[in-house]
TORLUMGU-39365 format. One line per 5 residues: number of its first residue (from 1); their letters; for each residue y, x, z of C-alpha. Coordinates in steps of 0.02 Angstrom, whole numbers, plus 50000, padded with zeros to 5 digits. Each point is the difference from the previous one (the first is absolute). Layout:
residues N
NUM> A> Y/X/Z  ... $
end
This chain:
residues 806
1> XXXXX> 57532/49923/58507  49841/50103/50022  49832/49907/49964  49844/50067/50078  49821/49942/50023 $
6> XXXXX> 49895/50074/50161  49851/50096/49946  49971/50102/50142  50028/49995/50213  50021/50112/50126 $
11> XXXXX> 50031/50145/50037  50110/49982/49861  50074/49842/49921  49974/50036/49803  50046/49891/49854 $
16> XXXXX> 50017/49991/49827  50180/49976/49907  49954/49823/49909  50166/50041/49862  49942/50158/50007 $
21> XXXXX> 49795/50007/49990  49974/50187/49969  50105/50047/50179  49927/49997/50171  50116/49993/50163 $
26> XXXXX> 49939/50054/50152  50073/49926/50154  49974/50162/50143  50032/49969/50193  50118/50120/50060 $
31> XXXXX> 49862/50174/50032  49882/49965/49890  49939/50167/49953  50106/50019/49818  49830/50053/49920 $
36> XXXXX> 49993/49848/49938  50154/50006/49909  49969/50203/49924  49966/49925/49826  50136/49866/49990 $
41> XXXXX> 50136/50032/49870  50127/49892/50091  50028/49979/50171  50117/49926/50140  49983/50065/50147 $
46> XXXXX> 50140/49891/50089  50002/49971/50186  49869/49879/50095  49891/49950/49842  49954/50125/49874 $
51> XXXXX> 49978/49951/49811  49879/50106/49886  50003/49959/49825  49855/50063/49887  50011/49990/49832 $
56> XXXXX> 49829/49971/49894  49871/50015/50046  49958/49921/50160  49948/50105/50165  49861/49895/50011 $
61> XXXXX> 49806/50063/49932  49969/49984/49802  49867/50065/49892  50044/50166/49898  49963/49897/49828 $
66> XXXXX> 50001/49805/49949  49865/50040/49856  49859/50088/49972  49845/50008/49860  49824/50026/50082 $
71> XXXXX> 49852/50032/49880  49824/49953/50037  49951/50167/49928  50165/50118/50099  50022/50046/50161 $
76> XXXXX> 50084/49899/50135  50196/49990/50005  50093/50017/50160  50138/49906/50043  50122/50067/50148 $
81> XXXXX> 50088/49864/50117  50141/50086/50095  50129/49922/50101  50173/50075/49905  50104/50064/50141 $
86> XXXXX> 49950/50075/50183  49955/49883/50122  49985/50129/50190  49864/49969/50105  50037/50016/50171 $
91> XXXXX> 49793/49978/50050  49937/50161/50083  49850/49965/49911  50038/50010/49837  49852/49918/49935 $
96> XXXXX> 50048/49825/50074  50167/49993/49894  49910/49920/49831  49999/49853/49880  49841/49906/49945 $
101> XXXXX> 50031/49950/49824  49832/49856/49937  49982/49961/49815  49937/49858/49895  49991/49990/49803 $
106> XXXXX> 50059/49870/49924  49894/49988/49844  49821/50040/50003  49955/50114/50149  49847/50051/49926 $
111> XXXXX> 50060/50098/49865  50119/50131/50064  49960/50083/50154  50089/50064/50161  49929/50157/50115 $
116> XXXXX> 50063/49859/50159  50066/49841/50011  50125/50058/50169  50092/50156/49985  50081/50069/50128 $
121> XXXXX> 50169/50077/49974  50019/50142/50131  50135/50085/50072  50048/50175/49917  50066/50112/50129 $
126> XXXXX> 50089/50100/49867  50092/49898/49890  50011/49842/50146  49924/49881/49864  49842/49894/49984 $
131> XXXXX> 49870/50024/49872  49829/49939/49934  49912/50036/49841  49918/49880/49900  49852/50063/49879 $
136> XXXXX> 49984/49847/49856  49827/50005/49863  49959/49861/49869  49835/49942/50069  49854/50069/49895 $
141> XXXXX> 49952/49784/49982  49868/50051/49861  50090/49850/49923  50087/49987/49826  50162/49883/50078 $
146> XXXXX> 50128/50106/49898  50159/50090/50067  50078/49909/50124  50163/49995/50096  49992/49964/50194 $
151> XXXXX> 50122/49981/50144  49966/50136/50143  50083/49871/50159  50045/50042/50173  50001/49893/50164 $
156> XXXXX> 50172/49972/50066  50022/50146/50130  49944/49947/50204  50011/50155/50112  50051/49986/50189 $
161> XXXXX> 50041/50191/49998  50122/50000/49871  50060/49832/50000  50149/50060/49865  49856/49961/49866 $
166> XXXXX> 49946/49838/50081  49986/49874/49846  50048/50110/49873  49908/50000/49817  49973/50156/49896 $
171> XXXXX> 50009/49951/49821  49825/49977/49908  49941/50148/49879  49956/49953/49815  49834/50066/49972 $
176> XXXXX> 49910/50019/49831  49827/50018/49989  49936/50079/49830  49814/49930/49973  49846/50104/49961 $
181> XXXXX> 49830/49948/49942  49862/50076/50100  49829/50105/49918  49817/49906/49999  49853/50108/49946 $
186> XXXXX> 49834/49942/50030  49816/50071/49963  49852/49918/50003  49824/50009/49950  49924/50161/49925 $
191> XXXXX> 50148/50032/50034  50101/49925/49863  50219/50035/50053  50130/49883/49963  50135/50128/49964 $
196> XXXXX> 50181/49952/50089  50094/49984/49822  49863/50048/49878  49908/49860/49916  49836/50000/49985 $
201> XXXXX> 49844/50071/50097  49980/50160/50058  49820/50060/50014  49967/50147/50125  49833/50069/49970 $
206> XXXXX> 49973/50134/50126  49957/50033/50180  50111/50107/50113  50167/49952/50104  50138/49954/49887 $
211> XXXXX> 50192/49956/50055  50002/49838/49960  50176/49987/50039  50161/50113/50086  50168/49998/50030 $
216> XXXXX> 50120/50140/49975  50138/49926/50103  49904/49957/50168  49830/50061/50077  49911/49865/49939 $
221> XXXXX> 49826/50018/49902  49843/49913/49957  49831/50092/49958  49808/49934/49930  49850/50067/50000 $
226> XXXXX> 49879/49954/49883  49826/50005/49987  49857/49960/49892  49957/49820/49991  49796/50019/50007 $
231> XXXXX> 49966/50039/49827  50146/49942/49917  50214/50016/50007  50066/50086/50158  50079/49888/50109 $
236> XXXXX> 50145/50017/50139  49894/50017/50178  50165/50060/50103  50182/49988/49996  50123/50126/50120 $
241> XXXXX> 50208/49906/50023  50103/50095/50072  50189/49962/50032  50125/50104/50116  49864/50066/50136 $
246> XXXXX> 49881/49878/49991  49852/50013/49903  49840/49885/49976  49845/49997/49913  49862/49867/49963 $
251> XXXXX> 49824/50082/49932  49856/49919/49944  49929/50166/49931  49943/50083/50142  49798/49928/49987 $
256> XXXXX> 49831/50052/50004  49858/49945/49908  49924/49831/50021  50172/49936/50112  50155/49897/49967 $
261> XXXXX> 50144/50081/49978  50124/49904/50102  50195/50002/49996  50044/50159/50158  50213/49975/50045 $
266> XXXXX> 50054/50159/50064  50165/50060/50065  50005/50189/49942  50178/50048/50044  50025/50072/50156 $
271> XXXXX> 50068/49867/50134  50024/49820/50010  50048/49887/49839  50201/49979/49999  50051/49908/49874 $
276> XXXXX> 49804/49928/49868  49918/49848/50060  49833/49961/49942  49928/49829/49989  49849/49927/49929 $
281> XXXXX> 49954/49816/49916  49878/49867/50083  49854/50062/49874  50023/50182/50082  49995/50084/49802 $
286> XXXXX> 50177/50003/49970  50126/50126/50098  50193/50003/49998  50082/50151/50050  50198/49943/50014 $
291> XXXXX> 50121/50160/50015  50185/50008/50057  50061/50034/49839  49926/49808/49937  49861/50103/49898 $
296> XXXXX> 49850/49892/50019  49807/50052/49954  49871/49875/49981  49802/50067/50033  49865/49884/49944 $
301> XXXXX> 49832/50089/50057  49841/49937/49890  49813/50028/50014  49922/49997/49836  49795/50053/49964 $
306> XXXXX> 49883/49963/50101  49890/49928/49855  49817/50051/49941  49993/50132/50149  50168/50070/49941 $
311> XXXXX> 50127/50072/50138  50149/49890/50068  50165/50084/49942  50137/49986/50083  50162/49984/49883 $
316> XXXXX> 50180/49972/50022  50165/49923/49911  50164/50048/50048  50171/49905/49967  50171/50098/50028 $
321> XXXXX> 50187/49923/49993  50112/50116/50011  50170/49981/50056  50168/50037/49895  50044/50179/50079 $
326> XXXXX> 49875/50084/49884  50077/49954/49843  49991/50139/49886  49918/50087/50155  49803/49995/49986 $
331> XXXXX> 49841/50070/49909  49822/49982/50017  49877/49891/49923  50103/49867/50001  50139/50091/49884 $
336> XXXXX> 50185/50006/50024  50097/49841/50057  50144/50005/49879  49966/49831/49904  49953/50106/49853 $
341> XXXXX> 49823/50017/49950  50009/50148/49870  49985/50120/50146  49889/49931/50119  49874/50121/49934 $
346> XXXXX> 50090/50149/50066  49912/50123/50101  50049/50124/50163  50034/50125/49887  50122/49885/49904 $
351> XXXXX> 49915/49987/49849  49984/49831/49917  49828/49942/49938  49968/49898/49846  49868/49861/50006 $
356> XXXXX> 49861/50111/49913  49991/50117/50150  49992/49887/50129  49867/50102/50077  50108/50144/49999 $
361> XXXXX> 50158/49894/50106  49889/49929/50141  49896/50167/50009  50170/50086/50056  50055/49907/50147 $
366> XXXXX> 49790/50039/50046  50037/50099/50162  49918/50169/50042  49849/49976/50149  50087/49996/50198 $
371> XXXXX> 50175/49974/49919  50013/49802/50018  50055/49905/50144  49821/49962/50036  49992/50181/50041 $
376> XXXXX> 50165/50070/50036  50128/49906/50081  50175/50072/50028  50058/50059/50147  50122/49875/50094 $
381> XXXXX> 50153/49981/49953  50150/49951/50138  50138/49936/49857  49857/49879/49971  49957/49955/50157 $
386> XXXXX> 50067/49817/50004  50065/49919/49865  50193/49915/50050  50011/49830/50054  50089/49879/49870 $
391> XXXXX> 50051/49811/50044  50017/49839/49915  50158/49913/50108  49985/49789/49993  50130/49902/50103 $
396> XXXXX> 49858/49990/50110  49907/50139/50033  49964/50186/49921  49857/50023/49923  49945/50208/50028 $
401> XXXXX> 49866/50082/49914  49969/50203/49960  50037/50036/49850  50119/49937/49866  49833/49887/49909 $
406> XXXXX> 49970/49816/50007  49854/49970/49881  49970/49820/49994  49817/50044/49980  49993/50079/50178 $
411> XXXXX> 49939/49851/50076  49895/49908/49888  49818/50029/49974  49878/49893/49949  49960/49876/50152 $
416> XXXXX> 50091/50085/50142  50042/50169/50033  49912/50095/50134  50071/50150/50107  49901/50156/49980 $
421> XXXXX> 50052/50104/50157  49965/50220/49958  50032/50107/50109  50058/50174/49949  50009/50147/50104 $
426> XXXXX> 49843/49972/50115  49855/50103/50029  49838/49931/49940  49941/49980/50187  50145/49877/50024 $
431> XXXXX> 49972/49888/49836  49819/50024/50045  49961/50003/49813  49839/50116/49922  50057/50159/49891 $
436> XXXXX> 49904/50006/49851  50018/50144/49908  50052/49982/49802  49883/49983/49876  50002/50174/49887 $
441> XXXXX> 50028/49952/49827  49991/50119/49866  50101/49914/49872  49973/50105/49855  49812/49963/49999 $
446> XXXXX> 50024/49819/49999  49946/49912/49837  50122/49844/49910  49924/49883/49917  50019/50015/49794 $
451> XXXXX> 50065/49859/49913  49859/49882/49954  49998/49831/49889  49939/49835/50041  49866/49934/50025 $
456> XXXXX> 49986/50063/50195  49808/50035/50057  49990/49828/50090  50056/49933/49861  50170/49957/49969 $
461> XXXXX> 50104/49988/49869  50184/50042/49940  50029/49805/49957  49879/49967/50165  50135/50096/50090 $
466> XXXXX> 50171/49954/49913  49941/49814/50020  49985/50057/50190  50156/50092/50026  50101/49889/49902 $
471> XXXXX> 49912/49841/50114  50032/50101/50157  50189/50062/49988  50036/49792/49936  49922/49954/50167 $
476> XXXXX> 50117/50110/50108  50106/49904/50107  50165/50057/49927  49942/49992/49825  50060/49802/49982 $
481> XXXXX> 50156/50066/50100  50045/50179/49862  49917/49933/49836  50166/50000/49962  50089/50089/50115 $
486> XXXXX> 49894/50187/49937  49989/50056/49831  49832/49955/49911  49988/50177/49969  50013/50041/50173 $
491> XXXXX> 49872/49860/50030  49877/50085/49854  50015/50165/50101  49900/49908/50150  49891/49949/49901 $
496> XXXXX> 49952/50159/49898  49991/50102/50157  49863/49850/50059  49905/50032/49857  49992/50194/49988 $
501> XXXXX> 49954/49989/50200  49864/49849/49958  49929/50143/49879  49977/50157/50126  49976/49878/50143 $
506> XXXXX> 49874/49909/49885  50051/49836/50129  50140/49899/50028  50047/50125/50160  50165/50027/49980 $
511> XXXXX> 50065/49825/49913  50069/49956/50187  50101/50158/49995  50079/49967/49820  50034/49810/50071 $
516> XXXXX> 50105/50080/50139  50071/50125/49905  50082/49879/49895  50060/49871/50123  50080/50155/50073 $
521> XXXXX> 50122/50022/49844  50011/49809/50011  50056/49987/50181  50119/50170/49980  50079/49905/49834 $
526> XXXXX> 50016/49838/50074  50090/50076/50171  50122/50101/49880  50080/49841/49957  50130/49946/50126 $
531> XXXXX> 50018/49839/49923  49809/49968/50074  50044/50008/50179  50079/49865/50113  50113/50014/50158 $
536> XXXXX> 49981/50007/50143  50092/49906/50170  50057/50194/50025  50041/50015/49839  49841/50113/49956 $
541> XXXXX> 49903/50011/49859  49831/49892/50019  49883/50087/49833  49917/49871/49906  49841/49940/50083 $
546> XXXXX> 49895/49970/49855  49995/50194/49981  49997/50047/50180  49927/49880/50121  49901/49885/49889 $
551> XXXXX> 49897/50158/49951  49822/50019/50046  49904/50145/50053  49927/50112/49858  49975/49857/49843 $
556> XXXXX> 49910/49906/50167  49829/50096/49915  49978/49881/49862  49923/49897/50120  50120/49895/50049 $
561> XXXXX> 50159/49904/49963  50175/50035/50065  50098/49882/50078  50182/50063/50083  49949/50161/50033 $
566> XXXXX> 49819/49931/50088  49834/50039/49888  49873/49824/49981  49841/50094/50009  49851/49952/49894 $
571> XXXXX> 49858/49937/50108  49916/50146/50061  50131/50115/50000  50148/50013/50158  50121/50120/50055 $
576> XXXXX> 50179/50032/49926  49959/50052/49848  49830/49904/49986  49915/50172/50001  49883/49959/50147 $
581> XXXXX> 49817/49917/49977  49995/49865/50108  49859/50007/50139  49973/50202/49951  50022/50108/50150 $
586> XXXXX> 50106/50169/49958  49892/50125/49936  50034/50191/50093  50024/50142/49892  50028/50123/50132 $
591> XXXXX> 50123/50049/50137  50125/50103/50011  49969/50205/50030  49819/49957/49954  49961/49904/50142 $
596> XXXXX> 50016/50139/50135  50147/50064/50110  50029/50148/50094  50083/49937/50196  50090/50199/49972 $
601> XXXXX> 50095/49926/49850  50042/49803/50039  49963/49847/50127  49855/49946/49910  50072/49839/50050 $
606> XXXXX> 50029/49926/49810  49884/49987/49872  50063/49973/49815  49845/49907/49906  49994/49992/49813 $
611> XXXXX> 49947/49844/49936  50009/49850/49875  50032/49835/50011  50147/50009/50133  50117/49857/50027 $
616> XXXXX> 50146/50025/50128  50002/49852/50120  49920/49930/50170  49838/50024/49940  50008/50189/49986 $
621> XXXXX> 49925/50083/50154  49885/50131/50044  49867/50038/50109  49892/50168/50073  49856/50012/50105 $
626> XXXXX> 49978/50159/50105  49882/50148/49918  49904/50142/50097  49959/50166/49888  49835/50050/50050 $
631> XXXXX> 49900/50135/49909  50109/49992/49865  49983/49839/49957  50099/49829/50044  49952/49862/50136 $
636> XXXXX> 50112/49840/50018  49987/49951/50175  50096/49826/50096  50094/49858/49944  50065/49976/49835 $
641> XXXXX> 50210/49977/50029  50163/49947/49906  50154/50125/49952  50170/49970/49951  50003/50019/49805 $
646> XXXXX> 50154/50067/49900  50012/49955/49802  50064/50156/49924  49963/49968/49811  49866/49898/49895 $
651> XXXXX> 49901/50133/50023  50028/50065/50188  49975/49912/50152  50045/50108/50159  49916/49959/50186 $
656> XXXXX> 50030/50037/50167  49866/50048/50118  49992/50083/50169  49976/50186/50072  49825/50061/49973 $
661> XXXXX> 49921/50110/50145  50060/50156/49907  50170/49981/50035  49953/49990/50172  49901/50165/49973 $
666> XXXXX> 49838/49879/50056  49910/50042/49852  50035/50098/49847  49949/49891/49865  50010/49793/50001 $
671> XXXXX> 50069/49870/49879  49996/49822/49930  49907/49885/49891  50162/49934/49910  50010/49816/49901 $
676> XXXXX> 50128/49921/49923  50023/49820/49934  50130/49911/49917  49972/49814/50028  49953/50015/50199 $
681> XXXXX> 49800/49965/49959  49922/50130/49872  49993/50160/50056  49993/50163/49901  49828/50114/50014 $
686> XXXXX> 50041/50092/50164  50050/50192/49975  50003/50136/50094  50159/50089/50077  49944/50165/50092 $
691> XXXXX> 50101/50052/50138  49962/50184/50034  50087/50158/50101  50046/50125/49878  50033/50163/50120 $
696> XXXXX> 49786/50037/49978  49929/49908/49866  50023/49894/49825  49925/49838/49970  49972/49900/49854 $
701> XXXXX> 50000/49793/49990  49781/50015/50020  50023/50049/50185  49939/50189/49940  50119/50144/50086 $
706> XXXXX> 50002/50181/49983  50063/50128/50117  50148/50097/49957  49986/50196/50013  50064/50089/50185 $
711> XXXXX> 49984/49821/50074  49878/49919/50101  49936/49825/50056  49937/50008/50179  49963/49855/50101 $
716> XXXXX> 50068/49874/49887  50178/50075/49988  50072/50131/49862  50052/50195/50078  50068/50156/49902 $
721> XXXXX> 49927/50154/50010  50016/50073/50172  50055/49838/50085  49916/50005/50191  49927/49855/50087 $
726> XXXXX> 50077/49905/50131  49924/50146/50132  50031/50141/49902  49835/50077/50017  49955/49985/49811 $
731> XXXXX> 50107/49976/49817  49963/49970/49841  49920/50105/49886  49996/49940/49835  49879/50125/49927 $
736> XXXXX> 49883/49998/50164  49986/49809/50008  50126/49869/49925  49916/49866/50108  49981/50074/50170 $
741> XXXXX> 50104/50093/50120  49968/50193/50008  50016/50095/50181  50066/50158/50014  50037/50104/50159 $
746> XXXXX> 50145/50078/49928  50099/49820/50017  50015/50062/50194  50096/50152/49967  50090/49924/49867 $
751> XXXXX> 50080/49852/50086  50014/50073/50152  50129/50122/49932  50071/49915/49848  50130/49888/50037 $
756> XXXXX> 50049/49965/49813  49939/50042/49815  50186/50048/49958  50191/50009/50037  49989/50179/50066 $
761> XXXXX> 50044/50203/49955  49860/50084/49910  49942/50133/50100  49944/50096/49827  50162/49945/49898 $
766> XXXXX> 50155/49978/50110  50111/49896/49852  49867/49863/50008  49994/49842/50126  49855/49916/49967 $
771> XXXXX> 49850/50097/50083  49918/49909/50164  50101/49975/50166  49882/50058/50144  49987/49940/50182 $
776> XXXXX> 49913/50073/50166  50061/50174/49947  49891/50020/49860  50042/50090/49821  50018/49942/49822 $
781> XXXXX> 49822/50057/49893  50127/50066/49870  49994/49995/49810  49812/49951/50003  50009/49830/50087 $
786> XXXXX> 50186/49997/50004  50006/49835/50102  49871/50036/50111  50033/50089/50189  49860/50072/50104 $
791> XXXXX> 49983/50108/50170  50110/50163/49951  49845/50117/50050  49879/49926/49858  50102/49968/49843 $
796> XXXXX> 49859/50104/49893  49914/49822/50026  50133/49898/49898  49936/50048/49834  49845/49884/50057 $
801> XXXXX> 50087/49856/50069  49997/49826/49906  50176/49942/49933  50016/49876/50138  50138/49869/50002 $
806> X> 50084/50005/50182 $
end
C-alpha cells in the first residue's frame, strides 16, 4: 500500500512517497499540459488520472547551496533559489506569474546581512522556471563577536497565483560569518596621530594638506590641512571625507585677522548627499560624519588664544573607524591596517620609514598645492552613485540601511545627536550662503616653532605641566571606566602630547582635546567587546551606556560634573558643556561674507553671525532693525524686531530676516542692525548686514559704495552702459555722467529703425547672425555699430551714434 502526505493543491494534487522520502508523485487531471511532467524519470500515463513520479529533487523552489562563508572583509555571496522543474504560465502578462519568497534569520540578524528580506521569484520565459537571487555579506558590526554560524530561514510559501507553492518551506542556508576587526586612527592636538597599528605618537610637524588616510579598494579618502598654530605647532584647521560621490569638508582655516574662525560644513561634490549623514552633539564642537560603508569620523572643533591680545585659533581633532574591507588596503598618515606595526611607516612610494626619519614619512604623503580634495574633487562617478541596500531580517520586521555598515557608534554622541541637513548640488543663490574667497597661503614662508624647554614665558614649568596633564587626563570621564581597560602606555602617550602642547601653547589650551582624545580609544575599546553589550526585545545589540549615553559633552569644560550623560555646571557657568558665562550676552565677531551681500548673487534673506557664547535652545533668537545708507554712512531707522534663530555650531548662529527694498529694486543699498542672544534677554552689540545691488556698484559693511566701471546709478536704481530711460530720449553714459541720464538725438533714428541688437545676417559678413535686426525699412550701420540700424540714406552717421541698448 502506497503512503503519501499532501504538500501541495490544485491544479495538481502532489505528494511525497512517506517509504520512499526522496520520490515525488504527481497526481495530473487528464490535459494537464505534460510540461509538468518533462523532467520526471518515471511516469504513468494511464487513462483518467495521470501519475508523475519525480525522483529527487523536488519540483518545488530550493536554494542553489545549503552553505555558504561570508567575510566581513569579502564581497557578498549570492545564493540562487530556483524552482527545479518547469512550471508554464498561462498569464498573458508574464510578469504576474511569480513567487514572493520573505526571510528571517534565526540567530542574530544583525550580523549577516541580506540585499531584501522578500524576494521575488519570477517567471523565466525561457527555461519556464522561477528564479530570485539572493546577495548575503557578514555585517561590518565593528564588533569583535568571533566567527559565527547562522541559520538563513524562509516563511512557509503563501501565493494566490501559484497556489502549487502554497505552504511550502525552502530549507534554511547555513551561513558563516568570518569576523574582522575594524581600523581607529585618531589625531589630536599639534597634531599628535594615533597610528591604526603603530604604537606610539606620531608627531607631524609641518603645514600643507596631507592624506591622512585612503583606501585602495573603494573611493574612499580623508584629507587635513594644517596650519600654524599662532606662534607655535601647526594645527589641523580643515578636514575633506569623501566616500563613493560624496564629498564634505569642515574648515576653520579660512579667517582674517582679528575674527573667529568658525567650523564652515560644505558639500563639495557635485549633487545631493546619497549615502554620508552628518550630525552634530548638543555643545555644537563635535561633528559625526557616518558613511555607508560603517566608516565613522569624529570632528571636535576648538578655539584656543585669545589671551594677552593674542588671536583666537581655531583647531580641530579628528577620530576615524574604519571598517574591515580595507584590511591590508590603506595608506596615509594613519599607516597600513594589517595588525602589524613594522610597516605603518611606509610611504606612497612604498618605502618604509624607520623612526629616525619620521620627518621624512609624514613629509611624503604632504600633497603638492590644488591637488587635495579641498581643491580638486573628482569628477562623478555613476558605479558609485548609490551604495546597495543591505537588510537585517527579524521575525518581525527588516531592518534596511545603504550600505553593508552598522557601526554601533552611529548613533551615539555625547547628549543627543542632532541632524545636520547639507545640501549639495545648489547654487549659492538657493542656499543663500556668502562666498568668501580662500585665504592665499604661501606655505613655504610659514615659520614652525623650534623646540623649546620649560619654563614657558608665563611661567610654567615641565613638573607645573606634567602635574597638569597627568591631573587632567585622570579627570576624564572614561578614565575611571579604561584605567584598566587601555594600556598605561597608551595612557602616558595622552599625557606627553598634553605636556609638549602646554609648552608651545604656554596654557592649558589643548588639555580638553587630549581628555577627548583618550576617552575616544576608551569608548572604541570598550564597544569592541561584545561581551559589553546587552539585548535587546528585537534581539539587537544595546552598546554599553556608561560609554555612550552617560557621556557628557567635551570633559563638560572642567566646570562641571557629569551625571548620565547631563553636565552639573559650576555656578556661573551653563550650557552643555558648561562653556557659557552665565548672564554674558554673546559677543559678535563678525558675519558671514563680511557683513555685506550682493541681491545679484543670493536672497540676502539669511545672515550667518559669528559669535561666542551660543547655547542651542528657546532662548536663542535674533533680532534686526531696518538701516537707510545715506552719504555713505549707516542710519537705523523704526522698531527694533525679533527673527527666527538657527543654531548651526558653538560658534554660528544663522537668522532669518525679510526682503530689503533692493530686492524690490526700491533702493540699491539697505540692510540690518543684526543681534543675537542666547538666553532670550542679553543681546549681542548690534551689527551691520548691508544689503546692496551689485549690477553698478560695491559696498562695504560702513555703508561706503563705489561705482563699478561702464555702469551707472541714476535716480536711485543701477543701469549699464547704454541702458535708455523709460522714454527713450536719453541712456547712460558712463564716461559723460554715471549719475545722470545723457540725451542724445540720435536715440530717434536709432529706435525707430532698430528692432533688435542681434539675431540677424551681417550685412558686412554673411556667415555671421548676430548683427542688429532693423524695422521701418531701415539698414544695419554695419561693422562699426554692428547692432545698431539707422535711416539707409545716412549710415555715414553711425560711426557717431552711442551704443544704445534697444
Amino acid at each position: 500500500m502506497l503512503l503519501v502526505a499532501a504538500v501541495a493543491t490544485d491544479p495538481c494534487h502532489s505528494y511525497r512517497d512517506i517509504q520512499e522520502p526522496h520520490r515525488s508523485v504527481m497526481f495530473v487531471p487528464e490535459g494537464t499540459d505534460r510540461l509538468l511532467c518533462d523532467r520526471a524519470l518515471v511516469t504513468d500515463w494511464s487513462s483518467g488520472l495521470h501519475q508523475c513520479y519525480q525522483i529527487y529533487p523536488p519540483f518545488l523552489p530550493q536554494a542553489s547551496t545549503n552553505a555558504i562563508v561570508t567575510d566581513e572583509k569579502g564581497t557578498e555571496q549570492e545564493v540562487t533559489l530556483e524552482s527545479t522543474v518547469p512550471i508554464p504560465c498561462n498569464d498573458p502578462h508574464k510578469q504576474a506569474c511569480s513567487v514572493q519568497v520573505e526571510m528571517m534569520s534565526s540567530k542574530d540578524p544583525f550580523d549577516i546581512s541580506t540585499t531584501s528580506c522578500t524576494y521575488t521569484l519570477k517567471y523565466d520565459n525561457a527555461s519556464h522556471t522561477y528564479k530570485a537571487t539572493i546577495k548575503v555579506t557578514a555585517t561590518r558590526d565593528f564588533v569583535k563577536d568571533g566567527d559565527q554560524i547562522h541559520e538563513l530561514a524562509f516563511r512557509p510559501l503563501l501565493t494566490w497565483t501559484n497556489p502549487m507553492f502554497n505552504g511550502y518551506k525552502i530549507d534554511p542556508i547555513q551561513v558563516t560569518s568570518r569576523d574582522r576587526p575594524h581600523a581607529l586612527c585618531s589625531a589630536s592636538g599639534d597634531p599628535h596621530f594615533g597610528q591604526i597599528d603603530r604604537k606610539g605618537r606620531l608627531d607631524v610637524y609641518e603645514v600643507g594638506d596631507f592624506v591622512m588616510y585612503k583606501s585602495k579598494v573603494r573611493p574612499f579618502e580623508i584629507d587635513i590641512r594644517t596650519w600654524s598654530c599662532g606662534s607655535y605647532h601647526p594645527c589641523i584647521c580643515a578636514i575633506v571625507a569623501k566616500e563613493g560621490n560624496d564629498i564634505v569638508s569642515i574648515d576653520m582655516c579660512e579667517k582674517r585677522k582679528n575674527q573667529i574662525g568658525a567650523p564652515d560644513l560644505q558639500v563639495l561634490s557635485n549633487g545631493p548627499l546619497h549615502s554620508m549623514t552628518v550630525d552634530r552633539d548638543p555643545s555644537g564642537k563635535h561633528f559625526y560624519l557616518n558613511f555607508a560603508s560603517g566608516a565613522r569620523l569624529d570632528v571636535g572643533a576648538y578655539v584656543s588664544g585669545g589671551r594677552h591680545g593674542h588671536e583666537h585659533l581655531g583647531h580641530m581633532s579628528v577620530a576615524l573607524q574604519a571598517p574591515t574591507d580595507d584590511m591590508e588596503e590603506s595608506e596615509g598618515l594613519c599607516g597600513t591596517f594589517d595588525g602589524t606595526s613594522i610597516n605603518d611607516l611606509e610611504g606612497p612610494d612604498k618605502h618604509i620609514y624607520d623612526s629616525h626619519h619620521i620627518h621624512d614619512f609624514y613629509h611624503s604623503w604632504l600633497m603638492k598645492p590644488g591637488t587635495s580634495l579641498f581643491d580638486s574633487q573628482p569628477m562623478f562617478d555613476p558605479r558609485n552613485d548609490r551604495p546597495e541596500t543591505f537588510c537585517k531580517c527579524d521575525h518581525s520586521k527588516a531592518d534596511c540601511t545603504k550600505g553593508k555598515g552598522n557601526n554601533p557608534s552611529k548613533t551615539n554622541c555625547p547628549g543627543k545627536c542632532t541632524p545636520v541637513q547639507l545640501q549639495g548640488g545648489a547654487h549659492p543663490r538657493d542656499l543663500d550662503y556668502p562666498f568668501e574667497a580662500p585665504v592665499k597661503r604661501d606655505f613655504s614662508s610659514v615659520h614652525i616653532a623650534k623646540r623649546s624647554s620649560f619654563p614657558t614665558p608665563s611661567g610654567i614649568t615641565q613638573a607645573m605641566a606634567t602635574s597638569s596633564c597627568t591631573h587632567d587626563i585622570q579627570m576624564s570621564s572614561l578614565f575611571s571606566r579604561c584605567r584598566t581597560v587601555l594600556s598605561p602606555e597608551s595612557t602616558q602617550h595622552y599625557i606627553d602630547a598634553c605636556v609638549e602642547d602646554m609648552l608651545y601653547a604656554d596654557g592649558d589650551d589643548f588639555n580638553i582635546v587630549h581628555m577627548n582624545a583618550y576617552d575616544t580609544e576608551c569608548q572604541d575599546t570598550v564597544m569592541r567587546n561584545v561581551t559589553n553589550y546587552s539585548i535587546g526585545p528585537n534581539r539587537e545589540r544595546i552598546p554599553p551606556a556608561d560609554v555612550t549615553t552617560h557621556i557628557c559633552p567635551n570633559q563638560c569644560s572642567k566646570r562641571g560634573t557629569c551625571h548620565q550623560g547631563t553636565c552639573a555646571c559650576q555656578t556661573g557657568y551653563t550650557g552643555p558643556d558648561c562653556s557659557v558665562p552665565v548672564g554674558v550676552a554673546p559677543v559678535v565677531s563678525h558675519i558671514r561674507g563680511d557683513g555685506v551681500c550682493d541681491v545679484r548673487d543670493r536672497a540676502c534673506m539669511k545672515v550667518q553671525v559669528i559669535a561666542q557664547h551660543l547655547i542651542d535652545g528657546p532662548g536663542l533668537k535674533c533680532r534686526y532693525q531696518n538701516i537707510e545708507v545715506r552719504d555713505g554712512s549707516l542710519h537705523p531707522v523704526g522698531s527694533v524686531i525679533e527673527a527666527p534663530a538657527k543654531f548651526v555650531s558653538f560658534l554660528e548662529v544663522e537668522c532669518t530676516l525679510p526682503p530689503t527694498g533692493v530686492s524690490s529694486h526700491d533702493s540699491t543699498v539697505a540692510g540690518f542692525m543684526v543681534s543675537v542672544t542666547a538666553d532670550g534677554h542679553r543681546y549681542s552689540t548690534p551689527h551691520p548686514f548691508v544689503v546692496y545691488d551689485g549690477t553698478c556698484q560695491v559696498c562695504d559693511v560702513t555703508g561706503n559704495c563705489t561705482i563699478k566701471a561702464n555702469t551707472c546709478l541714476i535716480e536711485n536704481s543701477c543701469k549699464v552702459s547704454g541702458e535708455q530711460n523709460y522714454d527713450r530720449t536719453s541712456y547712460c553714459s558712463p564716461s559723460t555722467n554715471p549719475h545722470s541720464w545723457t540725451k542724445d538725438d540720435a536715440l530717434i533714428d536709432i529706435n525707430s529703425f532698430t528692432a533688435s541688437r542681434s539675431g540677424c545676417q551681417c550685412g558686412y559678413d554673411k556667415t555671421k547672425f548676430d548683427c542688429a535686426c532693423c524695422k521701418n525699412s531701415g539698414c544695419q550701420c554695419g561693422q562699426v555699430k554692428p547692432h545698431l540700424c539707422t535711416v539707409c540714406e545716412d549710415l555715414a552717421s553711425c560711426s557717431s551714434y552711442p551704443d544704445i541698448i534697444v
